[in-house]
N, CA, C and O of each residue as an XYZ file, in Angstrom:
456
protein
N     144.887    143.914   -119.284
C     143.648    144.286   -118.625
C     142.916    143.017   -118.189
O     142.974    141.967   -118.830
N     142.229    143.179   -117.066
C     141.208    142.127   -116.689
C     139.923    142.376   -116.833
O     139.558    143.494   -117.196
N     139.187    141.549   -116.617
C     137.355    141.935   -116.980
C     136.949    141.229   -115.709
O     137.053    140.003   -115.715
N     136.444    141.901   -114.481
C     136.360    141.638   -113.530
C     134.778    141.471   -113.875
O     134.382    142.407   -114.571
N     133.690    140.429   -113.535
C     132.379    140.116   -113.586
C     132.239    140.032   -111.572
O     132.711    139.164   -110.838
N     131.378    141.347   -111.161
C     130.977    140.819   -110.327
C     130.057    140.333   -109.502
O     129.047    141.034   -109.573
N     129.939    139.431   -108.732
C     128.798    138.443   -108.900
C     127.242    139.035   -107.950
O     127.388    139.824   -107.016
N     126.315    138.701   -108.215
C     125.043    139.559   -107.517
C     125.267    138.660   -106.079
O     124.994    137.463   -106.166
N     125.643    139.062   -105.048
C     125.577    138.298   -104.175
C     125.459    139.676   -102.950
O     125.464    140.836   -103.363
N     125.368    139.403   -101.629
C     125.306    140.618   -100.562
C     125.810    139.913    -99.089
O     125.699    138.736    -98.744
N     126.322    140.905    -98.451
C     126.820    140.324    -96.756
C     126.316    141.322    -96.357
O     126.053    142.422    -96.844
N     126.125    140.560    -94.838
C     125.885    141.725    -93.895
C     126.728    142.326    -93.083
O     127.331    141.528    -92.365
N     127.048    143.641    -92.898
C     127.686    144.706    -92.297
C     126.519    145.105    -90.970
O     125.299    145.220    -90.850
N     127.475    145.197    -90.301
C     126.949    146.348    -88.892
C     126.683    148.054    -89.401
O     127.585    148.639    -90.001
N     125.404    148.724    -89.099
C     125.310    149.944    -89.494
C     126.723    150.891    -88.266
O     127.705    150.508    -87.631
N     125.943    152.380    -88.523
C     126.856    152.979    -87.403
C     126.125    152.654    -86.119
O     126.722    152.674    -85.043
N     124.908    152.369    -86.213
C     124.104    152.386    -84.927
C     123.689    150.948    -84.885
O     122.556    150.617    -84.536
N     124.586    150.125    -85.231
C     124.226    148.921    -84.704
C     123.594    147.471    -85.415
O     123.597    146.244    -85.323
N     122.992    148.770    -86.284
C     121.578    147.993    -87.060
C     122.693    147.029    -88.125
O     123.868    147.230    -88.431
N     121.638    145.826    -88.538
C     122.251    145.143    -89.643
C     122.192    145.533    -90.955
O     121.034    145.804    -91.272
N     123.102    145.688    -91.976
C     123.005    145.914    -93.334
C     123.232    145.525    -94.247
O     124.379    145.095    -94.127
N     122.829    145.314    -95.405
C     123.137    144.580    -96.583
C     124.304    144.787    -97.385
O     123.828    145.523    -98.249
N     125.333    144.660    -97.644
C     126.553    145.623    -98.817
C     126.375    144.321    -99.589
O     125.958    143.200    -99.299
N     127.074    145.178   -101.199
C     126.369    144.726   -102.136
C     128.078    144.083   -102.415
O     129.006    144.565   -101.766
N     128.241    143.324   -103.114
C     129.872    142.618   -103.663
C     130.702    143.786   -104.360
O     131.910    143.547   -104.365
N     130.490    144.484   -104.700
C     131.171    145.311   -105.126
C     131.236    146.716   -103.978
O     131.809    147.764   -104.275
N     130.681    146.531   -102.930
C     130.684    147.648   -101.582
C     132.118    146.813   -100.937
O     133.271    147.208   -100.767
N     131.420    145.438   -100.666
C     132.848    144.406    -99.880
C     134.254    145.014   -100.663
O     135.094    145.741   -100.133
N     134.266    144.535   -102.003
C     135.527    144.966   -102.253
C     136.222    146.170   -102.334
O     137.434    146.363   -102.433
N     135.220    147.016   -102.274
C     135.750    148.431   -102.583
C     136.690    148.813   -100.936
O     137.785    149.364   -100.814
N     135.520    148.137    -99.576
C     136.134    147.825    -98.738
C     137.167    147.384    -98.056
O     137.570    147.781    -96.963
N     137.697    146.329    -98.910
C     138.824    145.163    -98.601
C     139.955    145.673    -99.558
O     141.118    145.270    -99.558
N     139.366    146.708   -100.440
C     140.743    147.136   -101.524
C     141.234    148.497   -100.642
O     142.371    148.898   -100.892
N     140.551    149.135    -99.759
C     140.394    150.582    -98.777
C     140.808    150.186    -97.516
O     140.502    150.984    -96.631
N     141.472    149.097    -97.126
C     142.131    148.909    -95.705
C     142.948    147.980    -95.535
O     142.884    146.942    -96.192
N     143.780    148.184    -94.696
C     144.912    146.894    -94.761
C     144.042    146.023    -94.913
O     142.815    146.080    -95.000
N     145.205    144.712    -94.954
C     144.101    143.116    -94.975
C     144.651    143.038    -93.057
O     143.741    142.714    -92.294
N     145.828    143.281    -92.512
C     146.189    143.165    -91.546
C     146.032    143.889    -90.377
O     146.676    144.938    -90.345
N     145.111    143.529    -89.053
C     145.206    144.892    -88.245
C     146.220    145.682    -87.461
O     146.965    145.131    -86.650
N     146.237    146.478    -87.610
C     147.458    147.459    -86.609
C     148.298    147.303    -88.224
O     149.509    147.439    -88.054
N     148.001    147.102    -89.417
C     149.114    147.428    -90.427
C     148.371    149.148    -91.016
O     147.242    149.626    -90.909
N     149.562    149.621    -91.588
C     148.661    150.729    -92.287
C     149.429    151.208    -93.149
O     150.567    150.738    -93.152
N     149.026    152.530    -94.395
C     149.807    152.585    -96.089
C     150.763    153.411    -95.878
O     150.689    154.356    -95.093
N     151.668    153.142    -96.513
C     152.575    154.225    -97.211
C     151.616    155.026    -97.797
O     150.398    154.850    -97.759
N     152.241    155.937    -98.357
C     152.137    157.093    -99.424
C     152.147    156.320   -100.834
O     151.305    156.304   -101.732
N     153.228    155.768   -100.731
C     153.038    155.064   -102.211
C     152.130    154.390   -102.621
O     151.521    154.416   -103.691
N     151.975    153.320   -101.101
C     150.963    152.469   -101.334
C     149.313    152.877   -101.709
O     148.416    152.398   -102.402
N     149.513    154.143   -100.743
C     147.857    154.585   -101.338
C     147.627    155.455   -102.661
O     146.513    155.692   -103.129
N     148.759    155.868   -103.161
C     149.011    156.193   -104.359
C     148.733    155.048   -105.747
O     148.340    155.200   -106.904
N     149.103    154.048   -105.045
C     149.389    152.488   -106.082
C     147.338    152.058   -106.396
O     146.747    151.781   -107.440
N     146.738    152.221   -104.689
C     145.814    151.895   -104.850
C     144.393    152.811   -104.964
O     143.249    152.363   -105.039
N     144.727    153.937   -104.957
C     143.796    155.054   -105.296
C     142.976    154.875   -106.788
O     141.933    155.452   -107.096
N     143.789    153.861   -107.662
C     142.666    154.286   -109.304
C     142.271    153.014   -108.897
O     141.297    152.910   -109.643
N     142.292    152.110   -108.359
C     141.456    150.738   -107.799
C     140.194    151.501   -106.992
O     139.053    151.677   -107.419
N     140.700    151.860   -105.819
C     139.225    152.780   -104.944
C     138.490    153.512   -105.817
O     137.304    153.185   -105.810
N     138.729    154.258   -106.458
C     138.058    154.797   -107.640
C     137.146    154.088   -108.942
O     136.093    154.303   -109.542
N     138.075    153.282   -108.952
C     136.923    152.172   -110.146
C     135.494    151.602   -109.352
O     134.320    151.557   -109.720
N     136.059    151.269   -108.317
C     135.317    150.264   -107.195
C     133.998    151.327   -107.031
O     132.811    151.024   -107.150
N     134.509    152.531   -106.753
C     133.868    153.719   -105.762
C     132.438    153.509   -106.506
O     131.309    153.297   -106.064
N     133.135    153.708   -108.269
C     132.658    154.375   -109.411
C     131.363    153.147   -109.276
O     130.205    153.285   -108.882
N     132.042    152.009   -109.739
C     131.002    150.507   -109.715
C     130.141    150.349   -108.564
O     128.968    150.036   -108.768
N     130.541    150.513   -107.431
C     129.130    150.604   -106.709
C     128.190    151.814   -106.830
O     127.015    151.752   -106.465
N     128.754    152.925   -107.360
C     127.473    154.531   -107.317
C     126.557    153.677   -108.397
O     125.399    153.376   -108.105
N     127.275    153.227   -109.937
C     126.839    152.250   -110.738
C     125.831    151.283   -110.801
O     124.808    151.087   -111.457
N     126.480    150.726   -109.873
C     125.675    149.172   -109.861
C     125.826    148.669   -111.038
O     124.893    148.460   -111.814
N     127.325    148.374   -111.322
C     128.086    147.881   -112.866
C     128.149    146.744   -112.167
O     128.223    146.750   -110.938
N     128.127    145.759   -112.815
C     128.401    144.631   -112.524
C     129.876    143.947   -113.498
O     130.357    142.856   -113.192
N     130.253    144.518   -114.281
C     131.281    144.344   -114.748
C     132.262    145.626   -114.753
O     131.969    146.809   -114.574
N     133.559    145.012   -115.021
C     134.414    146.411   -115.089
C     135.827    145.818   -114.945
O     136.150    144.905   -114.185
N     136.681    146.546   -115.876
C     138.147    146.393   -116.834
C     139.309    147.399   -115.666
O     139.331    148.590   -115.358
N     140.180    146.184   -115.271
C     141.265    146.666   -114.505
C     142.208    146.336   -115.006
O     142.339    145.263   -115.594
N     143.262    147.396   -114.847
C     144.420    147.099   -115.000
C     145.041    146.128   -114.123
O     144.773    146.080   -112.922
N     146.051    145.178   -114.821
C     146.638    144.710   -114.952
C     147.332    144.799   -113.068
O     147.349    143.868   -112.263
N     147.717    145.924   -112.898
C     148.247    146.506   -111.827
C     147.242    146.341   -110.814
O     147.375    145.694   -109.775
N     146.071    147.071   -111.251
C     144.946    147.087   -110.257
C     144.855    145.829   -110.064
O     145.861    145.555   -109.410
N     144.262    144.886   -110.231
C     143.620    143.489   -110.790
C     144.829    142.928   -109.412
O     144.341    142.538   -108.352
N     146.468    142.954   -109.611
C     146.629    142.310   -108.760
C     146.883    142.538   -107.384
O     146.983    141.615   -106.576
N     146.968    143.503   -107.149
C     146.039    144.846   -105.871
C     144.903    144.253   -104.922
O     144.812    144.121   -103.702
N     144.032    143.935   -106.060
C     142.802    143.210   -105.166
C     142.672    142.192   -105.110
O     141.627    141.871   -104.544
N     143.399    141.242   -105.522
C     143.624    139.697   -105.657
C     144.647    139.421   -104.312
O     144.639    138.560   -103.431
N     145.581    140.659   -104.622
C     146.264    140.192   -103.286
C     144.886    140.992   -101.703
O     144.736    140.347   -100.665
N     144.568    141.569   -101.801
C     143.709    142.120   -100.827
C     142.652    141.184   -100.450
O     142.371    141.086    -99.256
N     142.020    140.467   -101.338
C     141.039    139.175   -101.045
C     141.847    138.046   -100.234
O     141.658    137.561    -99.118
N     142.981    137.776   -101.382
C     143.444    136.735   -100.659
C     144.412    136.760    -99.062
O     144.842    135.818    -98.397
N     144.488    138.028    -98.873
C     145.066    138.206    -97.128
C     144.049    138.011    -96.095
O     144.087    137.311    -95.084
N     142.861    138.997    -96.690
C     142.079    139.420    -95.782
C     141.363    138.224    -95.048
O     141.147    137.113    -95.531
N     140.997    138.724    -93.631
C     140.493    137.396    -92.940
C     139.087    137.797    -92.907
O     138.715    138.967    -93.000
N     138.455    136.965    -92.795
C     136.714    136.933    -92.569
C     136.550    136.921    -91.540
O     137.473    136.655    -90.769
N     134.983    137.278    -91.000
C     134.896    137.060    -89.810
C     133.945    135.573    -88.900
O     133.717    135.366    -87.708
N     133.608    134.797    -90.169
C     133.617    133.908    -90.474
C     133.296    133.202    -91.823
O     133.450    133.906    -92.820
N     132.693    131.370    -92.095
C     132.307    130.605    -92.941
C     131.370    131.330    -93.370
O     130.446    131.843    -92.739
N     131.798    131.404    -95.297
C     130.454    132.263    -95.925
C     130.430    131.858    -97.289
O     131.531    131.901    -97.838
N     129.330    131.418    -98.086
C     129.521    130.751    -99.282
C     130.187    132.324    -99.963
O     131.123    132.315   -100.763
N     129.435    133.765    -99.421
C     129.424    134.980   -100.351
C     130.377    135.112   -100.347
O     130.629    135.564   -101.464
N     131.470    135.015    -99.674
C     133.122    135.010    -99.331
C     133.650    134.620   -100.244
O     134.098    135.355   -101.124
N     133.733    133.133   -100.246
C     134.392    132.165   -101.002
C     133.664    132.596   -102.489
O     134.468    132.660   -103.419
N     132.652    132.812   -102.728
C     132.081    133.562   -104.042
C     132.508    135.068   -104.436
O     132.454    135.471   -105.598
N     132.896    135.779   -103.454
C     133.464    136.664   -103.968
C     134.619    136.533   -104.370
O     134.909    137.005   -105.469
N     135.662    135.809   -103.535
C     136.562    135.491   -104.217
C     137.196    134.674   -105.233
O     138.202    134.799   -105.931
N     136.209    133.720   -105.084
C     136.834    132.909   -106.846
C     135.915    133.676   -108.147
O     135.852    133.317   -109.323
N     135.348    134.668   -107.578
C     135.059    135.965   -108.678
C     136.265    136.620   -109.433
O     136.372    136.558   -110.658
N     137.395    137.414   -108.412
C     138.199    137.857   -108.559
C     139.468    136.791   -109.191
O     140.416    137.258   -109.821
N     139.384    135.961   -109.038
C     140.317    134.890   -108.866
C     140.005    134.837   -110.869
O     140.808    135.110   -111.760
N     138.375    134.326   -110.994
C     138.550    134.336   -112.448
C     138.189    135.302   -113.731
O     137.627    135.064   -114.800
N     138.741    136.465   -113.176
C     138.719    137.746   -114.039
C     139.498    137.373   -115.547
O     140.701    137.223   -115.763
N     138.723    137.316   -116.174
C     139.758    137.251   -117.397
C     140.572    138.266   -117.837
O     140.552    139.428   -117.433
N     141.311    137.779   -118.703
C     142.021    138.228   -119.093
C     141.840    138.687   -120.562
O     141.907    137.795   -121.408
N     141.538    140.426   -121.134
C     141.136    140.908   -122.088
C     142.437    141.567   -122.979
O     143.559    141.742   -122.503
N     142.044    141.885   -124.345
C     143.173    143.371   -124.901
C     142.285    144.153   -125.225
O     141.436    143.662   -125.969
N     142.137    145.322   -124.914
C     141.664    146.186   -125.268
C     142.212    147.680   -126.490
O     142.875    148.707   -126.346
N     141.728    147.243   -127.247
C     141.914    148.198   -128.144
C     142.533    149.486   -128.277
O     141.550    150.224   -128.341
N     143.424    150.126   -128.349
C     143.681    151.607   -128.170
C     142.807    152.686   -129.130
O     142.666    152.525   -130.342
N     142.279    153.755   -128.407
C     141.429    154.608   -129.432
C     142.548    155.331   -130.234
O     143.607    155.545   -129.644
N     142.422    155.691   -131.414
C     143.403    156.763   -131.642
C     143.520    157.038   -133.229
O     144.290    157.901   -133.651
């Protein structure tokens, strides 16, 4: 498991109508884990199968506003590879901060209940 900490930081997004908007670091990734990193690429079945309990954690952490939160192992390198493809649309400290976020997720054991 990893212990993903993520960091209070925000970018701006285009609304539907144009307007500018704030997304919060954990909106970005939920984003960047929900679409190719490549354009004109798109999922398998499997693939969105592989990454569906990632969209879901993410979904969960932004309704939240968790700032921390425990991925699997699997997940964890899902979005590590998804940060590190994806292109920006430009120079951004929140960028480069979001990603050496992900980059230093530790590494936890978590207990089994039982």
């Amino acid at each position: 498991m990893r212990k993903l900490c993520i960091p209070d930081i925000s970018f701006s997004a285009l609304g539907e109508k144009g307007e500018v908007q704030r997304v919060s670091a954990a909106q970005q990734l939920l984003q960047l884990a929900s679409v190719p990193s490549e354009p004109g690429k798109t999922f398998t079945i499997d693939e969105i199968r592989q990454r569906l309990p990632l969209v879901d954690k993410l979904a969960a952490a932004v309704a939240d506003d968790d700032k921390e939160m425990l991925l699997e192992d699997s997940e964890y390198a899902i979005l590590l590879e998804a940060i590190k493809t994806s292109t920006w649309t430009g120079v951004s400290r929140a960028a480069l901060s979001l990603v050496e976020a992900v980059e230093a997720a530790e590494s936890v054991e978590v207990e089994e209940q039982g």
